[in-house]
Steps between C-alpha positions, in 0.01 A plus 500: 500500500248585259158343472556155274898526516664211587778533779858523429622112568205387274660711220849403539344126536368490168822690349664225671313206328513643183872490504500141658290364222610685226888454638463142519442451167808705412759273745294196346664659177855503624470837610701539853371813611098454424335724731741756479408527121142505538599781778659700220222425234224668725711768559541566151144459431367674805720765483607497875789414669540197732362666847198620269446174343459370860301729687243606189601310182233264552251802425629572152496165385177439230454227261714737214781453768437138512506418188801698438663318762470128387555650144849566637524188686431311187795609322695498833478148555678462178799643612507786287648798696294703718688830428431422164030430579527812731708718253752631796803379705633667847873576498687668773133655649359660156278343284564429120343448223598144319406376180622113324704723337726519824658343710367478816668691787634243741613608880883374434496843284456684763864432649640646202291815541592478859843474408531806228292752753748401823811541277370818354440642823800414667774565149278889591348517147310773499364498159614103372488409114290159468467233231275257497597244265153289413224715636190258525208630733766780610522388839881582546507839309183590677610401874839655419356798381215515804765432760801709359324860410762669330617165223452516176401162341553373156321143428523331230312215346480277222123494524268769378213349768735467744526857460194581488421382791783634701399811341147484675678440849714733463245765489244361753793469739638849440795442400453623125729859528813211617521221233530478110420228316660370209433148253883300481621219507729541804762829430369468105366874575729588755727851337869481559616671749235482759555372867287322756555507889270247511477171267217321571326193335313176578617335241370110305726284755298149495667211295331298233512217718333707803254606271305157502458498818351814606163524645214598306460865617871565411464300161238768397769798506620602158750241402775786437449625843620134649725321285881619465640209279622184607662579794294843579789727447450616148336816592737554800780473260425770294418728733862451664649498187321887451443650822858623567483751249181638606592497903562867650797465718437408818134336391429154504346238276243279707341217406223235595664127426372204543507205751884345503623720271674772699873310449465497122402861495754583691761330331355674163570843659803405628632378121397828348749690716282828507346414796591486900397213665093430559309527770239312567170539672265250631056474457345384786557102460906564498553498186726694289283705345667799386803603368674808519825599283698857464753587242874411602 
């Protein structure tokens, strides 16, 4: 230990405090998970990861740092999003840029990810055909992408920021040489006669009446990111009512659906006709969370 250098447990004590204090006022806020916030606000400012932030973070932190920190805080405590103050969002172990302009990426996603790399893997796609219908942050086209080396992705997106941003990702995430990107409204831009092994979207699924009562953080999501109509299935609709002529045989269409709504879906596919029976795929709290659906 060097002359003047304070040992190890006296650094990780005052790391310690600082996330007590400053996490308290966060759960004080209605913020469950406090600490672990203020954990991932260091981080971000220190640079470091968690280990780091233990064992020397306490050495980096000035009154710049400081400052910084209760700057965040502030607008913390207000419930605006953290993704949103720090300008980034973790999905599926990568790190992505966010902006209000996006939604942001939420861990139920990462089923349907989950989902479209197992099925890949095990139809033997060597090369799959994606679309991503509503691109946002480009968290599915980039995973995809990232995970399955030899796709090639085509998302789409209503939103010029939205692509702009997944357009940033993309690149920083190297997956650039894999997707295209291209502004519609759903298929709007789609050409006739293309196919898709893989139909992906996380579509608007949440119901006007669900909409008043989300919590704040989700409330500050772009509106046409969230709501799907009265009952949440407008956007579902049209993609069912589309996809089939776009689906490669032997590809499926999979989508993220909201709580309860796996029945109605269901049934939707089932009027159509052009579609097999769904399968469905539970997140983490046992819901069904994904659907998946293949041409009959």
């Amino acid at each position: 230990m060097g002359q003047g250098q304070k040992p190890a447990f006296e650094v990780a004590e005052r790391i310690r405090q600082l996330i007590a204090d400053k996490g308290r006022l966060l759960e004080q806020a209605g913020i469950d998970q406090g600490r672990t916030e203020i954990e991932l606000i260091l981080c971000h400012l220190l640079k470091v990861d968690r280990l780091n932030l233990y064992q020397g973070g306490a050495h980096l932190i000035d009154d710049s740092v400081l400052k910084r920190l209760d700057e965040i805080v502030s607008r913390r405590v207000s419930r605006y999003p953290l993704q949103y103050i720090l300008g980034e969002s973790w999905f599926y172990g990568r790190r992505f840029h966010v902006s209000p302009k996006v939604m942001i990426p939420r861990p139920e996603t990462e089923v349907l990810c989950e989902t479209a790399i197992r099925f890949a893997g095990e139809a033997g796609m060597t090369s799959p055909r994606v679309l991503d219908l509503g691109v946002g942050s480009g968290v599915i086209s980039v995973t995809v992408a990232c995970e399955l080396e030899h796709c090639s992705v085509l998302a789409l997106d209503i939103s010029e920021e939205a692509l702009r941003v997944a357009k940033m990702n993309t690149a920083e995430l190297g997956a650039a040489d894999r997707i295209e990107f291209c502004q519609s409204d759903f298929f709007a831009s789609v050409e006739q006669g293309w196919t898709f092994d893989l139909i992906l979207s996380n579509p608007p699924y949440i119901s006007g009446e669900e909409y008043k009562s989300l919590p704040p953080e989700v409330l500050a999501d772009p509106e046409v990111s969230l709501l799907g109509g009265e009952d949440g299935l407008d956007a579902i609709k049209v993609i069912l009512r589309s996809a089939p002529a776009f689906l490669a045989e032997g590809g499926l269409v999979i989508l993220e659906i909201g709580d309860n709504q796996a029945d109605r879906v269901a049934e939707l596919a089932a009027d159509d006709g052009r579609y097999r029976a769904a399968a469905r795929i539970k997140d983490l709290s046992g819901v069904d969370r994904v659907i998946m659906l293949s041409r009959a």
